[in-house]
C-alpha positions as CSV (number, residue, x, y, z in Angstrom):
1,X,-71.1,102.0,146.0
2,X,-68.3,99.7,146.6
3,X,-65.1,100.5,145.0
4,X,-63.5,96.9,145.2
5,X,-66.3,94.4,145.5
6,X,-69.7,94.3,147.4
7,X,-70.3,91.7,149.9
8,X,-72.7,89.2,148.6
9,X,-76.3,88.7,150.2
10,X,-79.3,87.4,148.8
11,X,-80.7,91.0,147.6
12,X,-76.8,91.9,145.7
13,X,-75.2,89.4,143.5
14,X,-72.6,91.9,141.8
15,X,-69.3,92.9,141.8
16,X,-68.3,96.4,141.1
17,X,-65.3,98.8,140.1
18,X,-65.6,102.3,140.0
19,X,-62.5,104.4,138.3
20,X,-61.8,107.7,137.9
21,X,-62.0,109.2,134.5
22,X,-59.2,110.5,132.9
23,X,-59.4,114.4,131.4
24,X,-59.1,113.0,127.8
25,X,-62.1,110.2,128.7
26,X,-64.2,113.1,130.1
27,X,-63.7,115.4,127.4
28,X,-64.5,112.8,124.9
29,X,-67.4,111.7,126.8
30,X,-69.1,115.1,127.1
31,X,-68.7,115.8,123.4
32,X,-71.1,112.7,122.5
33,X,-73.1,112.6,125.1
34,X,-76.7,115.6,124.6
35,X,-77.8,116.0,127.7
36,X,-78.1,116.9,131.8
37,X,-79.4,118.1,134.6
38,X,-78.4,121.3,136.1
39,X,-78.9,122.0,139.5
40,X,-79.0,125.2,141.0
41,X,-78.9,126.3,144.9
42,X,-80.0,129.3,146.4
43,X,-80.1,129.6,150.3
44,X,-80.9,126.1,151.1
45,X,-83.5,125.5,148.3
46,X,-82.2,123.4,145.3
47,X,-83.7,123.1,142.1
48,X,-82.8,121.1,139.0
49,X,-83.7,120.4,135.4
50,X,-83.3,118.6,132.4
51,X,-80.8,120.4,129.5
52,X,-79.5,120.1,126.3
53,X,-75.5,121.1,125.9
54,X,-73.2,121.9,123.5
55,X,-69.7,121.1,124.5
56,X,-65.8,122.3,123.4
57,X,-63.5,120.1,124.1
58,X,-60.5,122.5,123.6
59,X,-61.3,125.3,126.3
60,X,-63.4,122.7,128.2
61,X,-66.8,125.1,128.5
62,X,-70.6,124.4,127.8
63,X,-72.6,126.2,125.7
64,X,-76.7,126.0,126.6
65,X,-79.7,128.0,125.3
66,X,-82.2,128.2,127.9
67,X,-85.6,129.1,128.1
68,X,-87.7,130.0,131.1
69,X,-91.7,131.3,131.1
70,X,-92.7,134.3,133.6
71,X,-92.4,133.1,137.2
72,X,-91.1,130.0,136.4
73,X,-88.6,128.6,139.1
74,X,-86.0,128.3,136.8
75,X,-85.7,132.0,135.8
76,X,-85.8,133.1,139.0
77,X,-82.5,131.1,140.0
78,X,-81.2,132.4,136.9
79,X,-81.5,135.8,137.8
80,X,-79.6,135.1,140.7
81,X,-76.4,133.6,138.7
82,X,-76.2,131.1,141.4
83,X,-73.6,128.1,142.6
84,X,-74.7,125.3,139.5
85,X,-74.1,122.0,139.1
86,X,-74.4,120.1,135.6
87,X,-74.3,116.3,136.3
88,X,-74.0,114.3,132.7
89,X,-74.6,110.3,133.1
90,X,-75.3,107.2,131.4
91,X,-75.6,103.6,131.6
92,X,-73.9,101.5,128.7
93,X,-75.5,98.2,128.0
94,X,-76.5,97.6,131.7
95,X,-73.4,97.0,133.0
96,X,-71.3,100.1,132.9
97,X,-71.9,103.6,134.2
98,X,-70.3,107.1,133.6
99,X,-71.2,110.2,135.3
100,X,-69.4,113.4,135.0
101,X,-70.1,116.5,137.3
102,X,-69.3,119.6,136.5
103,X,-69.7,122.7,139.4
104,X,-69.2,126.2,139.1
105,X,-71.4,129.5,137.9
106,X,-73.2,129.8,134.2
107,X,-72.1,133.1,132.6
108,X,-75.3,135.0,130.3
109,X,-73.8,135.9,127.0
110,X,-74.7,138.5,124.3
111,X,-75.8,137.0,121.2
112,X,-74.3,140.9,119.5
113,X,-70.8,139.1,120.8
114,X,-70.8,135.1,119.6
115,X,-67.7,134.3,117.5
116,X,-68.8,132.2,114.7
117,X,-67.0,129.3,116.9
118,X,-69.8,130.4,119.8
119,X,-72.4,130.0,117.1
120,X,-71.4,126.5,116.4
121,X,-71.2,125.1,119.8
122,X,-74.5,126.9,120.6
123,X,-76.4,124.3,117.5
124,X,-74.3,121.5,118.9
125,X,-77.0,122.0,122.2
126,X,-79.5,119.9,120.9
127,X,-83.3,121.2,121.0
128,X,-86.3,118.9,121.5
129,X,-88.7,118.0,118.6
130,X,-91.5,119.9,119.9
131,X,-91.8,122.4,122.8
132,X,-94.7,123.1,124.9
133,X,-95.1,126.3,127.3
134,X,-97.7,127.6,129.1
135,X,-96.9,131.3,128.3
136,X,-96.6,132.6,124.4
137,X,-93.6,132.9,122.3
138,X,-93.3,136.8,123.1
139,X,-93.6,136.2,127.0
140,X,-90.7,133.3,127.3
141,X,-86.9,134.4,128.0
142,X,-84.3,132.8,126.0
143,X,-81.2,133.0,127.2
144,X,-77.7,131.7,126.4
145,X,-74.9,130.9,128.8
146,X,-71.6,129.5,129.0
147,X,-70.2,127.4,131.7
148,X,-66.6,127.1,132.5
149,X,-66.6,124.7,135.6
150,X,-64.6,125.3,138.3
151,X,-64.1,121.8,139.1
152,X,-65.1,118.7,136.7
153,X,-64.5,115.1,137.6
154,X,-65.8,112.0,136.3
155,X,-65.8,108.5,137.1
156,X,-66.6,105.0,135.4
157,X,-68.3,101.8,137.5
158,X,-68.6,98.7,136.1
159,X,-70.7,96.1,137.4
160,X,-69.9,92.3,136.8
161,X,-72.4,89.7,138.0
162,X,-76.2,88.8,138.7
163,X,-78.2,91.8,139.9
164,X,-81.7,91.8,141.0
């Protein structure tokens, strides 16, 4: 992407500006926004999913419940407490974009442990409507986790001008 403007051709008619986001615009941001993707690596192989967060501003950590079937990918790069990435994004009426990426290693927590502050940020991680598995209820691992990210940047683009 361009950070001052893009040369014009035929194909790109647009201008765009891409800021950093400040802490206090990044904090702010991740409290409203729901959701993610988390990506996980493990010796090469990456994998990444969709998830719902909760999000405290104060100590700057995520909360998410996550649920994994037997031999699904995703619990088996959970049992390795790998290096994760949690990527938050959206586009705001077509013109400006905000990411936010977040890197750094999701912590399991007790339930027997949650603070009634845990508890709260926990049902801040919002849950879809319905849910559909291929194992039963009894056979599927739900765990939580925090994630205190080592490193956490964000940044803003804005895009001024006819795009095709």
């Amino acid at each position: 992407m361009c950070k001052e403007a893009c040369p014009r051709t035929p194909d790109t008619m647009t201008h765009a500006e891409e800021t950093e986001m400040s802490s206090s615009e990044i904090d702010t941001f991740l409290g409203q926004a729901e959701t993610g993707v988390i990506s996980f690596a493990r010796e090469g192989e990456p994998y990444a999913i969709p998830v719902s967060y909760g999000y405290d501003t104060d100590s700057r950590t995520f909360y998410l419940r996550l649920v994994s079937a037997p031999g699904s990918g995703k619990r088996e790069f959970l049992s390795d407490t790998p290096q994760t990435s949690l990527v938050v994004y959206e586009g705001v009426e077509d013109t400006t974009y905000r990411s936010v990426v977040a890197t750094g290693r999701l912590q399991t927590v007790d339930p027997d442990d949650l603070s009634p502050d845990q508890i709260a940020q926990y049902g801040e991680a919002k849950r879809p409507l319905f849910e559909m598995w291929s194992a039963g209820r009894a056979e599927l691992d739900i765990q939580l986790y925090e994630f205190q990210p080592g490193t956490l940047s964000g940044r803003r683009t804005a895009i001024d001008g006819e795009r095709r």
